[in-house]
C-alpha positions in Angstrom: 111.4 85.8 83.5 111.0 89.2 85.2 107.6 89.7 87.0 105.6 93.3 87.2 102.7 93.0 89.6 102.0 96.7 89.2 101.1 97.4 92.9 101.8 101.0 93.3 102.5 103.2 96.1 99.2 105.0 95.7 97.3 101.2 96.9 99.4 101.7 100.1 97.9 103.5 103.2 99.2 103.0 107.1 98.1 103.0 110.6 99.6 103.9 113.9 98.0 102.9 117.4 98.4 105.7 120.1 98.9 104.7 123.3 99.2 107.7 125.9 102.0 108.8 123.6 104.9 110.9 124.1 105.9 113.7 122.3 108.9 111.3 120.2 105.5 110.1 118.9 105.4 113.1 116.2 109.2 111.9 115.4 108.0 108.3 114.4 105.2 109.3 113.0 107.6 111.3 110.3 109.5 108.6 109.4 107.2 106.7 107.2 104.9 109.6 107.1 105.4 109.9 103.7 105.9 107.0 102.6 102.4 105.8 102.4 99.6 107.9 100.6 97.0 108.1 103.5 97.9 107.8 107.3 95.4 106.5 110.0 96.2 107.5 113.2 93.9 105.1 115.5 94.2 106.6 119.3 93.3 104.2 122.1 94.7 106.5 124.9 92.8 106.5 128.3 92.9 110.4 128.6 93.1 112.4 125.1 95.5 115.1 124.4 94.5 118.3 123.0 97.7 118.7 121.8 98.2 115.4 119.6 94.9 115.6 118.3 95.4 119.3 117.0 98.9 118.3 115.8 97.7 115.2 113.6 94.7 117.2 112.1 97.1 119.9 110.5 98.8 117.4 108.3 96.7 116.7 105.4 97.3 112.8 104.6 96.1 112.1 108.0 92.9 111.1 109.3 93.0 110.6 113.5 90.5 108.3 114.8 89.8 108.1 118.3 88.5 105.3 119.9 87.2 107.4 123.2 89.6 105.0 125.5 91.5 101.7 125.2 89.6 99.7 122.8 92.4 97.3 122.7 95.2 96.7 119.7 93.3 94.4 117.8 90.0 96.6 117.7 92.5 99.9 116.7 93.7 97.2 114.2 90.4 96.3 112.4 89.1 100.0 112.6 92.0 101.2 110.4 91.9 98.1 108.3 88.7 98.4 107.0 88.3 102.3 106.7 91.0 101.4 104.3 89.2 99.2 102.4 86.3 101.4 102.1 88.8 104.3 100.9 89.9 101.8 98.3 93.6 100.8 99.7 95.0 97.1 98.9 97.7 97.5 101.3 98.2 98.7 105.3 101.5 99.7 106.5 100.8 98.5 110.5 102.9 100.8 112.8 103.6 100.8 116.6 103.9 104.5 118.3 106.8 103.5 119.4 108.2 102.3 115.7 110.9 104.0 113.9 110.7 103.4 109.8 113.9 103.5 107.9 114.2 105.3 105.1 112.1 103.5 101.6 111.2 101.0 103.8 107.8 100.6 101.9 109.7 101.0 98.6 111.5 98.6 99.1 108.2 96.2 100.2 106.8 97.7 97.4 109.7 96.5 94.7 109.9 93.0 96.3 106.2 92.5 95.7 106.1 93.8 92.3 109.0 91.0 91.7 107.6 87.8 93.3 105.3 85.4 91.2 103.6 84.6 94.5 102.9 88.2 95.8 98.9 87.6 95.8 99.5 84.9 98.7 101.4 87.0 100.8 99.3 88.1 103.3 102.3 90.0 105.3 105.4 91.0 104.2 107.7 92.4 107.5 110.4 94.2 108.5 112.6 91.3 109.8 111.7 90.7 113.2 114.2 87.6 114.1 117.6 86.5 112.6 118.5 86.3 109.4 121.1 84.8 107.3 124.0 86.9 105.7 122.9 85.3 102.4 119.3 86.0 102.8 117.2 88.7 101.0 113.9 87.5 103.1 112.7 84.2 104.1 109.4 82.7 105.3 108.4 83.1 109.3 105.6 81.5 111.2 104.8 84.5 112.7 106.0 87.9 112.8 105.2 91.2 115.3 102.7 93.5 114.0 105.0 96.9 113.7 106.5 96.8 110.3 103.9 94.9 108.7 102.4 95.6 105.0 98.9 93.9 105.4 97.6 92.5 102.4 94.2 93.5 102.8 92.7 91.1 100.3 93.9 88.6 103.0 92.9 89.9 105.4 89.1 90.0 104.5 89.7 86.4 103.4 90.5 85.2 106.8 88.5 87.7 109.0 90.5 90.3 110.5 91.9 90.9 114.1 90.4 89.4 117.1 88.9 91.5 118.9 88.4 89.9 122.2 92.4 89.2 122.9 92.7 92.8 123.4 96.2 93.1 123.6 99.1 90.0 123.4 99.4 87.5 120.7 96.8 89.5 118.8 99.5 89.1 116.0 100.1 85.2 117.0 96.3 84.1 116.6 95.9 86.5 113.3 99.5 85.0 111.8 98.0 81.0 112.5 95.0 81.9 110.9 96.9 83.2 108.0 98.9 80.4 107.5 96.1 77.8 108.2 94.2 79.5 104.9 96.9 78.8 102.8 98.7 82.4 102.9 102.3 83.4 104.0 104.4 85.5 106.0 107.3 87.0 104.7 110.3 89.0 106.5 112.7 91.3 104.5 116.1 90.9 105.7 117.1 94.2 105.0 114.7 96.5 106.7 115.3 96.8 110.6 112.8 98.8 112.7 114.1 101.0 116.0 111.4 100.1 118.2 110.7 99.5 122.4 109.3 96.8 123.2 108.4 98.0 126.5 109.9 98.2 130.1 114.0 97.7 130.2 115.3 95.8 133.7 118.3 94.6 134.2 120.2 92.1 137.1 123.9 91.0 137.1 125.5 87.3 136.8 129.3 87.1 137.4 129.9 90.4 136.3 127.6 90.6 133.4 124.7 92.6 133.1 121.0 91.2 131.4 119.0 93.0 130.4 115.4 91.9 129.7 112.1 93.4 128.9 109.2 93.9 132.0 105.8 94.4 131.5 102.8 94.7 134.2 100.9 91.9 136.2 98.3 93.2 134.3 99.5 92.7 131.1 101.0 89.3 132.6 97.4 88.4 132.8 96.3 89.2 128.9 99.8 87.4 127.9 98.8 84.0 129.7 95.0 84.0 128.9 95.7 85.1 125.7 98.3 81.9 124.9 96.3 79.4 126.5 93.5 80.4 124.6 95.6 80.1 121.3 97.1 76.7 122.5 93.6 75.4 123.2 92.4 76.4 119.9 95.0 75.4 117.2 96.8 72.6 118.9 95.5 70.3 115.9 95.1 72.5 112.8 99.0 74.2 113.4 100.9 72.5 116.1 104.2 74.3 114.8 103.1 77.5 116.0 101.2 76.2 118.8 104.7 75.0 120.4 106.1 78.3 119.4 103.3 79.8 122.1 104.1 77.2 124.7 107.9 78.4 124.3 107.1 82.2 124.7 105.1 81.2 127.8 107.2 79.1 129.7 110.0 81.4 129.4 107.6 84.5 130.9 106.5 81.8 133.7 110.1 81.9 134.0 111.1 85.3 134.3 107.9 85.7 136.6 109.3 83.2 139.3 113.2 84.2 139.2 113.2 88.0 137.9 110.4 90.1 138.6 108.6 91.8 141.6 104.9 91.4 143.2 105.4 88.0 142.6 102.2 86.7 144.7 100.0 89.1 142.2 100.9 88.3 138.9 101.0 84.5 140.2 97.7 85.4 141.1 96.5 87.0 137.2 98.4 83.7 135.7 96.0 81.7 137.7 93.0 83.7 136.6 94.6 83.6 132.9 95.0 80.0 133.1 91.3 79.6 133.3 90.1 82.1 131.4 92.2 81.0 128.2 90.9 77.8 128.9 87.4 79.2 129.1 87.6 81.1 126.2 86.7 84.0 128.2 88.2 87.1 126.4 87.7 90.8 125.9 88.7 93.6 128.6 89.4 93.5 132.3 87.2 95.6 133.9 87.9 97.3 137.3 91.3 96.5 137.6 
């Protein structure tokens, strides 16, 4: 039996989050520019440019938002999420400013949920963000990174948004578990890679072999750590399977911390301080840092 859902590309807007961007932003940005009917461009930068702001405002299927400083990811998140609801959207194409699109990437989203019988329970269907097998078209993830993402955004009202208080770090972990947890899943398409950074590059060499791994500050060390103990605190009942997901990414940052990276007594110092607030519940922004 062949399925027709009827989803069209007119139900589709998107959202990028600007974070003190450079110029390649503009580049990105035209990659799936046009592939969605509406673009929101949510800017979280500390210091606005003149020169972005003018740029986005020329093209007409953009609206920039800015957020008058860093409001976090998952705040940029819920402010384009429901402006698209109240403009009438059923879908939000979630981009990183750092995110390349392939070419019909949401077409091809598009055709795979116009052909599944389960499409309504989908609350995110992904570019693939972890291995796949050669015989795979897509296959069901516990959790998958937010750039790529087509947000169902029937879902997403369902289950309440984006936390605002993680800020930034696992503010697609905690959205995925509750997801799951109300019954909804998470698909990856096989087929449709993103070019993305995922931040700093830093390498070291082991017998004559160079690894590479990504760095990121004691800061952000900090908001990783408090935001994952919070997470593990929380849902260690209701979804243990992602819960020992979390306790794998952290142990192997706590790793990296100790035997790779610099200022070692400072972000030993912010894991501390994490530690207690995740525990504590204690979210939102660090101030004065």
């Amino acid at each position: 039996m062949v399925v027709s859902n009827h989803i069209k590309g007119s139900d589709i807007a998107g959202v990028v989050i600007l974070y003190n961007p450079h110029e390649q932003v503009f580049e990105n940005i035209k990659t799936y520019l046009y592939q969605v009917s509406y673009l929101y461009v949510v800017d979280n930068s500390d210091n606005l440019t003149v020169n972005t702001n003018v740029s986005l405002k020329e093209i007409s299927n953009i609206r920039y938002i800015s957020n008058n400083g860093n409001k976090g990811v998952a705040y940029a998140l819920n402010i384009a999420s429901q402006t698209a609801i109240e403009d009438g959207y059923s879908y939000l194409l979630t981009m990183d400013d750092d995110s390349k699109a392939p070419s019909n990437m949401v077409m091809n989203m598009l055709n795979f949920l116009n052909s599944s019988s389960i499409y309504k329970k989908i609350a995110i269907l992904s570019a693939v963000h972890s291995k796949c097998g050669h015989l795979h078209l897509s296959k069901s993830v516990l959790y998958t990174m937010t750039s790529g993402n087509l947000l169902n955004l029937e879902a997403y009202q369902k289950v309440g948004g984006f936390n605002d208080g993680l800020f930034i770090d696992h503010v697609d972990h905690e959205y995925n578990i509750r997801v799951r947890n109300a019954g909804f899943h998470i698909v990856e398409l096989c087929s449709i890679k993103l070019q993305h950074r995922l931040g700093t590059l830093k390498s070291f060499t082991v017998f004559g072999k160079k690894i590479i791994y990504i760095s990121h500050s004691p800061i952000r060390f900090y908001y990783f750590v408090r935001n994952g103990v919070y997470i593990v605190n929380k849902y260690s009942f209701s979804n243990p399977k992602s819960v020992l997901k979390i306790i794998w990414i952290l142990q192997k940052e706590i790793g990296k911390v100790l035997f790779l990276e610099d200022e070692k007594p400072k972000r030993m110092n912010y894991f501390l301080r994490g530690v207690i607030a995740g525990l504590q519940g204690s979210l939102g922004k660090l101030v004065n840092e």
